[in-house]
KOLDO-816802 format. One record per residue (C-alpha): x, y, z; residue in one letter. Coordinates in pm, whole numbers, plus 50000, padded with zeros to 5 digits. Example, Ala and Ser with C-alpha at 12.3 -4.5 7.8 and 13.67 -1.06 7.14 Angstrom:
<lumkes>
512304955050780A;513674989450714S;
</lumkes>
This chain:
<lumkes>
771035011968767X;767365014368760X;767105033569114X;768735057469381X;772055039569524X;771375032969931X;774385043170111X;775255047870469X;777575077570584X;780265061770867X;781515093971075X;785025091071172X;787065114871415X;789285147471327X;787025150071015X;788015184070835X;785535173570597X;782765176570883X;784325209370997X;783115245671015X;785045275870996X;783545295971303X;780685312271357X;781255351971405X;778925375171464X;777985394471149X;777975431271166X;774205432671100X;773955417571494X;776885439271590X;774855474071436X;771975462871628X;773585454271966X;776095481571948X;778845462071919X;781895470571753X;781905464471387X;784305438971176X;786645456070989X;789585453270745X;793195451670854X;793215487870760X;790815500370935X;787865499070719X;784305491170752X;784215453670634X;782575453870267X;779775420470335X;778695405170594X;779505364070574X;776295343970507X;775865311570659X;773205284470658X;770715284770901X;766725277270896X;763915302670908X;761295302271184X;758565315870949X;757795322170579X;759145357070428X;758325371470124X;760775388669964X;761495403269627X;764375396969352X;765935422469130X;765495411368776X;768465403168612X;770685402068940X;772045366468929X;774295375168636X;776225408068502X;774905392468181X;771025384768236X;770045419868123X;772405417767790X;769405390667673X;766125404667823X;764155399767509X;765305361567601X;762925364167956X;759175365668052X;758055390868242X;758785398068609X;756475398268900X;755855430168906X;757855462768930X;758895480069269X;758485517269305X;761165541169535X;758575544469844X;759285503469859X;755505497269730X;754925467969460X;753295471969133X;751665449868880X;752695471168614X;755535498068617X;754855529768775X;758015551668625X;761245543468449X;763105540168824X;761045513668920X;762895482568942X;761605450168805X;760965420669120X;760395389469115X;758165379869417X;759475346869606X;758025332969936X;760905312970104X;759155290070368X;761365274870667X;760465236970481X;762385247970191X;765715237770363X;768345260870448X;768985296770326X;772665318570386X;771445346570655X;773765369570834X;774795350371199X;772985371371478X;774165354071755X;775825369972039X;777505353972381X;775635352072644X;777375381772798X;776555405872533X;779615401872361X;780045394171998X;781315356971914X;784775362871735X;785885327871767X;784405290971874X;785475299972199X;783855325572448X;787795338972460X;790945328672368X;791925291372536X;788645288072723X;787585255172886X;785645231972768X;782335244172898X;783235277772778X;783945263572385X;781575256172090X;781635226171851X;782995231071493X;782585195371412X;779105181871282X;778015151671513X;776955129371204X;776985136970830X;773625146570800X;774025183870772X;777125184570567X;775295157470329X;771905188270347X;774495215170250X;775775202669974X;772475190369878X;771075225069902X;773565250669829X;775965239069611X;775685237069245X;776525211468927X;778325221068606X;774735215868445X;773145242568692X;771455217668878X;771745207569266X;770295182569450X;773625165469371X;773325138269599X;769645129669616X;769095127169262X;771265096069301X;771135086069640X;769605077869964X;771575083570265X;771895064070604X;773865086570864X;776265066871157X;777895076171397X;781035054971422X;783485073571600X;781895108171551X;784665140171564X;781395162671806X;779115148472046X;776205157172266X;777855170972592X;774145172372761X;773045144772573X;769855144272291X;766315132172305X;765905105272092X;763325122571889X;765845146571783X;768105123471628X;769575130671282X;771105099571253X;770405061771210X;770155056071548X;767835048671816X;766805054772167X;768205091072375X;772005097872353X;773725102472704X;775915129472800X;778865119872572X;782225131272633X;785205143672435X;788025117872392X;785305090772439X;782385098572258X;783875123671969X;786825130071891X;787995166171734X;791265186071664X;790155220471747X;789815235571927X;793735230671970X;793945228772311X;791055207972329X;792075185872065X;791625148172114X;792215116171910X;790555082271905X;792825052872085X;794125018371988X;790745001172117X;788835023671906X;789505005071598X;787594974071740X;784524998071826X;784935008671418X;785314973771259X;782024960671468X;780124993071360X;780814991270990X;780624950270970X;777004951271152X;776334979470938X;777214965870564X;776524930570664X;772664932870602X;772794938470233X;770634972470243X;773324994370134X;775694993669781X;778225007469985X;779755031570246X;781325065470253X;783605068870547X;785015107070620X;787625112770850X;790355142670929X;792845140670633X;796005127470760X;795025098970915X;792125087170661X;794805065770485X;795645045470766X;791695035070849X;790685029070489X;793115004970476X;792124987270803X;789084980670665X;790554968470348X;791984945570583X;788994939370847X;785784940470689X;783874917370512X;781694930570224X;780964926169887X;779964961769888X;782544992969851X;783765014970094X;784675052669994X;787225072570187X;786725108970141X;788795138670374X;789035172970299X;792025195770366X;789485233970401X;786445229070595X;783065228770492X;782355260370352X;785135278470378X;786315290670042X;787705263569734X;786515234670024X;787025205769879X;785115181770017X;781555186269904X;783275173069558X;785205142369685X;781835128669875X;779605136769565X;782475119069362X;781945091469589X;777955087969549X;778815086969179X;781475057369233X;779065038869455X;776175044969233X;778155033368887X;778595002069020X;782155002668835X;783894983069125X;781304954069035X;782354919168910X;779844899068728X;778434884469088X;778324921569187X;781064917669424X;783284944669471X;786634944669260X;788254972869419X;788464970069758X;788054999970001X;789155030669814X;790015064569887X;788335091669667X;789965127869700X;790095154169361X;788195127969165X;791065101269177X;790375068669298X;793135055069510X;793335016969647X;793145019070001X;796864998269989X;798755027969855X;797875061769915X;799125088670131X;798555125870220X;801845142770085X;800695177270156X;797885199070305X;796335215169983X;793595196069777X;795365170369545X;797715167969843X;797035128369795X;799865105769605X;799995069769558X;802675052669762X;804575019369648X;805425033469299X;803275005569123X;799435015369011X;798075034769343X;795635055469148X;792775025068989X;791045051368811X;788965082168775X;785465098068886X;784015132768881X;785245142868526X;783835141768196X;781495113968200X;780585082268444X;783385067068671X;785975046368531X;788565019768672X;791835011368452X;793734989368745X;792264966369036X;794384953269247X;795584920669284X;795864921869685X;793264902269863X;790854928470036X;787354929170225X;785474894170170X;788694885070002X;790884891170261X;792584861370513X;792494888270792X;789044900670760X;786584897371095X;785274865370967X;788194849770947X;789694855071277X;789614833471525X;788424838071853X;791644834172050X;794924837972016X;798734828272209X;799954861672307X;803304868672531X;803624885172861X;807004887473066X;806774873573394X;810204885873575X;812954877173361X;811174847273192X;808424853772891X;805424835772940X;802864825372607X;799284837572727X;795654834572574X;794434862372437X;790594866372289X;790064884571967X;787014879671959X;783474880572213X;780454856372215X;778814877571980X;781674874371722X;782884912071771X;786524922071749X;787334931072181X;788804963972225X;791314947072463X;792314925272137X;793764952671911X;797664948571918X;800664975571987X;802974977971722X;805635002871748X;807585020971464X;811425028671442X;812605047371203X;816675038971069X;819435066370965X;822575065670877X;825345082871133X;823255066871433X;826485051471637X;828575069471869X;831565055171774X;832435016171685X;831245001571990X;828234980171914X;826204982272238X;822364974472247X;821124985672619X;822445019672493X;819475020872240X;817265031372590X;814165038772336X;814285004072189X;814674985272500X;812105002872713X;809704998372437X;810374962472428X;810314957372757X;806984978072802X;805154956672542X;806164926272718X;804584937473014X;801674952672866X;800744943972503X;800224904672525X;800054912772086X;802804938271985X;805224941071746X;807494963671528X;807834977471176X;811434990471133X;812105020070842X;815385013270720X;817295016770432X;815235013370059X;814404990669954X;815504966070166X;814314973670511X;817764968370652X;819234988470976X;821985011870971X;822995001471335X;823924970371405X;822634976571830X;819394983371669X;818924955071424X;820264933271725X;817564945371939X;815064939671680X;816044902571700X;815824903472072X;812034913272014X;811724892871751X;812584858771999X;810954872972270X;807454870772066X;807454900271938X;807484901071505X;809134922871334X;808654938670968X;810894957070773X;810014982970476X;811985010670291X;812355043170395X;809345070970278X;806925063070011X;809625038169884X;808885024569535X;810944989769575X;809794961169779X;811214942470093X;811364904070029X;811754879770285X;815764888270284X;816214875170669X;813904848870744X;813644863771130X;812254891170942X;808574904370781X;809704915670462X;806994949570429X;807304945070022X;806434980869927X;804264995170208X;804605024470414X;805455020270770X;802495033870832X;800115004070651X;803114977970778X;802134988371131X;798454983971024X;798614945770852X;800794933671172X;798474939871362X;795924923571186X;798374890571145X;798804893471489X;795144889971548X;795044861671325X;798354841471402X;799204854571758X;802344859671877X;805754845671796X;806554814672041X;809394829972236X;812824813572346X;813884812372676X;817074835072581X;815964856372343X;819064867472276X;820684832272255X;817754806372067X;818094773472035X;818534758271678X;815114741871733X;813714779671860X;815374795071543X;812984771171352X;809584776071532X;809854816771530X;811014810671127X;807904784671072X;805734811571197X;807204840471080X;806824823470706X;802804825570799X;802524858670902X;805074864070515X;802194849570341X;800104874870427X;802434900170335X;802594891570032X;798764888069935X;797544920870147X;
</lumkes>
């Protein structure tokens, strides 16, 4: 690569990896407003106040103690030039040293266009009051609450950039290789009063409105405060990052989102978009920078990937498909999953080569594996290859009804009214009351079935049974399954867990899931869905026809192809 990479930064919601611990009041602004102090559990006078970054208004000089930036500097003096000059104990600076007290300085003027610097945080509420949370107090409403969340990457991308450091010494460790493009896609803070266009951090345009939380942004915390992006969102995320990658100015994407649902979008657009170029997943499971935070490392590991052009075939298409990249493991978007809430928390799912290779150690990225799945500009369910409409089902009394449905608008963008339901039921063992096999009993089943009949013109099911064959423990349950199945709704089946076998097409009323979660089963329905439309349903969905039986199977067999190549 003979320059910097181009990338764009896609913000996604519930993004830990866009996340601040909050911002207390340091005991420097405490001493000074005459506020009580932080202390220790035991009572004690807190030992340092915590530095965050923030911007000066006006240069500073300041001076350095020699030999302060290791225990070790002063062991190798005859290895350094001289200091500044030398500073004396009334505080005054000489050229040359005064007495054997005096200290030796270096003289640095820090300048508010050097970027950020770690201060004390003076801030108080606007009551006086010291800030010992995001909130003014405990629960407080909305207009009473701070933002944790960064509205676009741009400040997280400027931290790293400026404060953190490379096994070499260096820093700059994403500038040196990159320039960055900042989007807000579906953002986890927003602008409650708005922004003036001129303000704008991002790649956008023109004033933000007034945006709103559960609209506009979407973020966990506070708790009670917490919201998360719907079903139509996903349309409003594949138009973004198509329009976005589809004008050939970036080698690829990074995409950060909150760390248990990450998996689950990555592989969407796996799925939905098509690009030559890579897309990079990266979470975090600590904020940004709270201690061990691991998510200035995953992104930086992701510049790298992106940079390497690794993922490249000989056309310089991508190889890899979207990818997530967490504790410099590169994971195909297919089959990975957050196992636990610690960095490394990330496992590969399917038991069959989840992890394609490495990034971040020793040397430039590699890739062992690619996968032989069809992804991005490869994929048969990608936005290009959908069509604009659709059959979909809607029940009409007691009879089912085949509707049109459009996937797509004038201007070739997936609609938000487009994106299907597709439930999941999980199977156990022990599930019957006694013998009796007796499906209205199954109340969760049938009201779901009967509410995406009268709302979800697209829906459909992915049922958890036993590994690895999918199957149902109850026989009321699996008999409901092929009520939904001949009322138009399709139904897949997958193994229980991270299951390391694979469904095949064992029932041919039945999606065999091969060995996805439930989780990415739910995901590629809906995307078949999108593509094939609903199953045709029989007028008895409980009692087809022989020649029913054959068109559900027919079309079931299309959406098994895809199964089996995704």
């Amino acid at each position: 690569m003979t320059g910097r990479a181009r990338i764009a930064h896609l913000a996604g919601p519930n993004a830990t990896i866009q996340n601040t611990p909050p911002l207390v009041t340091s005991n420097k602004a405490r001493t000074k407003h005459g506020l009580p102090l932080l202390t220790h559990p035991d009572g004690s006078l807190a030992r340092f106040d915590v530095l965050r970054p923030q911007r000066l208004a006006a240069p500073v000089t300041v001076y350095v103690e020699q030999f302060s930036a290791h225990p070790l500097e002063a062991d190798a003096a005859e290895l350094y030039g001289r200091p500044d000059g030398y500073l004396d104990s009334d505080g005054h600076v000489h050229k040359e040293r005064q007495s054997a007290g005096d200290k030796p300085v270096y003289e640095v003027e820090l300048r508010p266009e050097d970027g950020l610097y770690p201060l004390p945080y003076m801030a108080t509420q606007v009551d006086g009051g010291a800030w010992e949370e995001e909130c003014a107090f405990a629960a407080a409403p909305e207009a009473q609450a701070r933002q944790g969340f960064f509205p676009d990457g741009s400040r997280s991308f400027e931290e790293i950039d400026r404060l953190q450091v490379g096994e070499n010494g260096a820093g700059n460790l994403i500038s040196a290789k990159a320039e960055i493009d900042f989007y807000r896609i579906l953002p986890p803070s927003g602008y409650t009063k708005g922004l003036a266009g001129d303000r704008r951090t991002d790649a956008g345009s023109g004033d933000i409105r007034p945006e709103r939380r559960g609209a506009d942004f979407f973020p966990y915390k506070p708790p009670h405060l917490a919201a998360s992006a719907p079903r139509p969102a996903l349309a409003r995320a594949t138009n973004a990052v198509q329009h976005i990658l589809a004008g050939g100015k970036y080698d690829g994407a990074i995409w950060t989102e909150g760390s248990p649902r990450i998996e689950e979008t990555i592989y969407w657009f796996n799925l939905l978009i098509d690009t030559t170029v890579p897309i990079c997943g990266n979470a975090a499971q600590r904020p940004h920078g709270m201690i061990s935070n691991d998510g200035p490392k995953n992104i930086i590991d992701s510049v790298d990937y992106i940079a390497s052009h690794i993922w490249a075939d000989v056309q310089g298409r991508n190889q890899a498909g979207a990818v997530l990249i967490q504790e410099q493991r590169v994971f195909a978007a297919r089959a990975v999953q957050k196992a636990d809430a610690r960095p490394g928390g990330y496992v590969a799912t399917g038991g069959h080569g989840g992890i394609l290779g490495a990034t971040g150690h020793d040397g430039p990225p590699l890739l062992h594996y690619l996968p032989t799945t069809r992804h991005t500009w490869r994929s048969e369910v990608n936005l290009t290859s959908l069509p604009t409409q659709v059959t979909g089902v809607h029940r009409e009394g007691s009879r089912i009804e085949t509707i049109p449905v459009a996937i797509k608008g004038p201007d070739g963008g997936l609609l938000g009214s487009a994106i299907p339901k597709v439930g999941i039921s999980k199977d156990a063992s022990y599930w019957n009351d006694d013998s009796t096999v007796d499906p209205e009993g199954e109340v969760d089943l049938v009201a779901l079935i009967g509410h995406l009949l009268k709302t979800a013109p697209l829906g459909g099911f992915v049922v958890e049974g036993f590994t690895p064959y999918g199957r149902s423990a109850s026989t009321a349950r699996h008999r409901l399954m092929l009520r939904a199945v001949y009322s138009g709704l399709p139904v897949v089946r997958v193994g229980r867990g991270n299951t390391e076998g694979f469904v095949p097409l064992h029932d041919p009323d039945f999606i065999g899931g091969s060995n996805l979660t439930a989780t990415k089963a739910r995901l590629l329905l809906m995307a078949c869905l999108m593509k094939f439309g609903s199953l045709p349903p029989a007028a008895d969905p409980d009692h087809p026809t022989s020649a029913e039986t054959a068109a559900v199977r027919e079309k079931v067999a299309a959406y098994q192809t895809i199964f089996n190549t995704h």
